[in-house]
N, C-alpha and C positions, 0 to 999 in steps of 0.2 A: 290781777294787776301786777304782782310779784312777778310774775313768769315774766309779764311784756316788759317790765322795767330792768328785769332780767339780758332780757332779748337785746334791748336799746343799749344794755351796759356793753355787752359784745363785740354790737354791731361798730357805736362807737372805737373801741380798742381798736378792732378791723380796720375801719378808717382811718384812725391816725395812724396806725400803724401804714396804712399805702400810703399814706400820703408823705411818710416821710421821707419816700424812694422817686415823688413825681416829677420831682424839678433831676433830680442827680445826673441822670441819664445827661442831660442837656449841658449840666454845669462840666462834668467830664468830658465830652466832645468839645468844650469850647477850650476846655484849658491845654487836651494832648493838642489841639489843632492851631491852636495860638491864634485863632484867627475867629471875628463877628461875623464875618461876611455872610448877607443875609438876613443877620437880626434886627427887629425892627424896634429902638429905641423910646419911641413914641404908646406903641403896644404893650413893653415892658411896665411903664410908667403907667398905664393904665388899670394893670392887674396889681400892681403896687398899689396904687389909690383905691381898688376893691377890698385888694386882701385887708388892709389900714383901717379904711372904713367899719371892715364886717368882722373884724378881731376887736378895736376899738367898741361898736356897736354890743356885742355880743358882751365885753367886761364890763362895760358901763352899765350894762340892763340887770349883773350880778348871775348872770345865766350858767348854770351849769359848764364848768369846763373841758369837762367830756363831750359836749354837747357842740363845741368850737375849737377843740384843742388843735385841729389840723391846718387853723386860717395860720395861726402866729408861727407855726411848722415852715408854711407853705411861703410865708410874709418871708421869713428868716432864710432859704431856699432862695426867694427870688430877689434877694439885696446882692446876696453872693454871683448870683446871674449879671444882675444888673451891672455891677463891680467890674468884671471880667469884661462885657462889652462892654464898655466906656476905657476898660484898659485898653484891648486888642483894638479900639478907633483911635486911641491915643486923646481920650477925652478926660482922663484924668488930668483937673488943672484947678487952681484954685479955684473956679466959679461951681464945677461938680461939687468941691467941697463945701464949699460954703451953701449949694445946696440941700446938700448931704444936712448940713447941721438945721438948717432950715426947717426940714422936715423931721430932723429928730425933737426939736421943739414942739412942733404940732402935733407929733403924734402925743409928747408929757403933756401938753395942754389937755388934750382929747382925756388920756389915761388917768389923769390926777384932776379929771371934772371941774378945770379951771375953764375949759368953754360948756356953757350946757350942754347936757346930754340930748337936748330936744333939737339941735343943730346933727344931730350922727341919726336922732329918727327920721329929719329929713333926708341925709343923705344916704341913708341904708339904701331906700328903696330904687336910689342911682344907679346901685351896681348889678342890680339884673340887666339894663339893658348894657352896661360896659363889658359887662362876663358874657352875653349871650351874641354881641357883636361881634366878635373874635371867632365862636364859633360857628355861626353865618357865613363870615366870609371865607374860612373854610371849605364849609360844606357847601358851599355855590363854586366855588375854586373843581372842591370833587367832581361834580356833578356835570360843567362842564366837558373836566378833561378826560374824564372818565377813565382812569388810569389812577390806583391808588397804591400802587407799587410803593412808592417811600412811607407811606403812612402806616402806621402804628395799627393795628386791632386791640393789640393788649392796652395800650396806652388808654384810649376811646373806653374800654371796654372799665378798666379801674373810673375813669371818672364818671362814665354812667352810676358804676355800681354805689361809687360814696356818696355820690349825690343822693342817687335815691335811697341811702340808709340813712341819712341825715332827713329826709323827709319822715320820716318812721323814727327817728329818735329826737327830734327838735317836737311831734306833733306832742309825744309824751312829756317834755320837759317842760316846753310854754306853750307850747303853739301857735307860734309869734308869726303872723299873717305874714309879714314883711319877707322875712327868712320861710317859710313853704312856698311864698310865690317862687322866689329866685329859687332855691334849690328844685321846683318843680320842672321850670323851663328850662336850668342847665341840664336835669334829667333826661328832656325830650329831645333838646340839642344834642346831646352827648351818645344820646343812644341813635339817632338818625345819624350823626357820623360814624358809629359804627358801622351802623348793618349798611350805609353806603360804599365804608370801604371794606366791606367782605365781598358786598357784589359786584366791587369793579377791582378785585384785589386781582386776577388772572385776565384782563383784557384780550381781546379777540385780536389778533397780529395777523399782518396777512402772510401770507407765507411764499417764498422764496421757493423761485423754478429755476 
């Protein structure tokens, strides 16, 4: 059991450690390009609401923080995102702000167990299917155009992998049913948009007489 606990110490490091390069990529292109065009506002606020929930969830439960360390990373990554696109639409205005504080109140609520914790074990279970919608309509986007030229492998290819070592370090730490379901599905998600876009990575073109 030393060796596996071993294993799961690693595995974790490995994971936060990718994870803290996921969002970068994305926040750098928006900032040399000065420009959202594209980003969808709505989508953002969603992985916001996961990330919140299942960093929240995960401290409230006293869980290991090797075990979650990459949600509050990933949380922190996509505030920075979010920031940038609401500058570059010029939606920076007092109603963002005062959203903005909104939600940093319910997150202290959440975090200082002034709302019950039994209110985040209902909502934990929400964010499998908000995290795996995003990757659906992706992967139906692919499959269609069949053409995955702008699409990442490496990108696809990290979030298979953290996923599925958090499935192998959460089953040692709790084995919290809630958290293997989700991280099970993003798994199968993540790896079905890979190997979708390896096999339509060089599309068949017709070729020119």
């Amino acid at each position: 059991m030393d060796i596996l606990h071993m294993i799961s110490d690693v595995l974790s490091i490995i994971t936060i450690s990718l994870c803290l390069i996921l969002k970068v990529p994305q926040i750098l292109n928006l900032y040399k390009l000065k420009s959202a065009k594209g980003m969808n506002l709505p989508g953002l606020f969603l992985e916001l609401t996961s990330y919140t929930v299942m960093t929240c969830y995960n401290y409230c439960n006293n869980y290991s923080l090797m075990s979650y360390m990459e949600y509050p990373i990933i949380l922190f990554q996509e505030l920075i995102l979010i920031f940038l696109v609401l500058k570059y639409k010029n939606l920076v205005n007092t109603t963002s702000i005062a959203g903005f504080g909104v939600y940093l109140a319910i997150l202290a609520a959440f975090a200082l167990r002034i709302v019950p914790t039994v209110v985040l074990s209902f909502m934990a279970p929400l964010c499998t299917p908000i995290s795996a919608s995003s990757k659906i309509v992706q992967l139906v986007a692919l499959l269609r155009s069949k053409d995955s030229e702008s699409i990442s492998v490496l990108t696809w290819f990290l979030s298979a992998f953290t996923n599925f070592s958090r499935i192998f370090t959460i089953y040692l730490d709790s084995a919290d049913l809630t958290l293997l379901t989700n991280f099970g599905i993003s798994t199968f998600l993540s790896t079905s948009m890979m190997v979708a876009t390896i096999y339509y990575k060089n599309p068949k073109k017709e070729k020119e007489f």
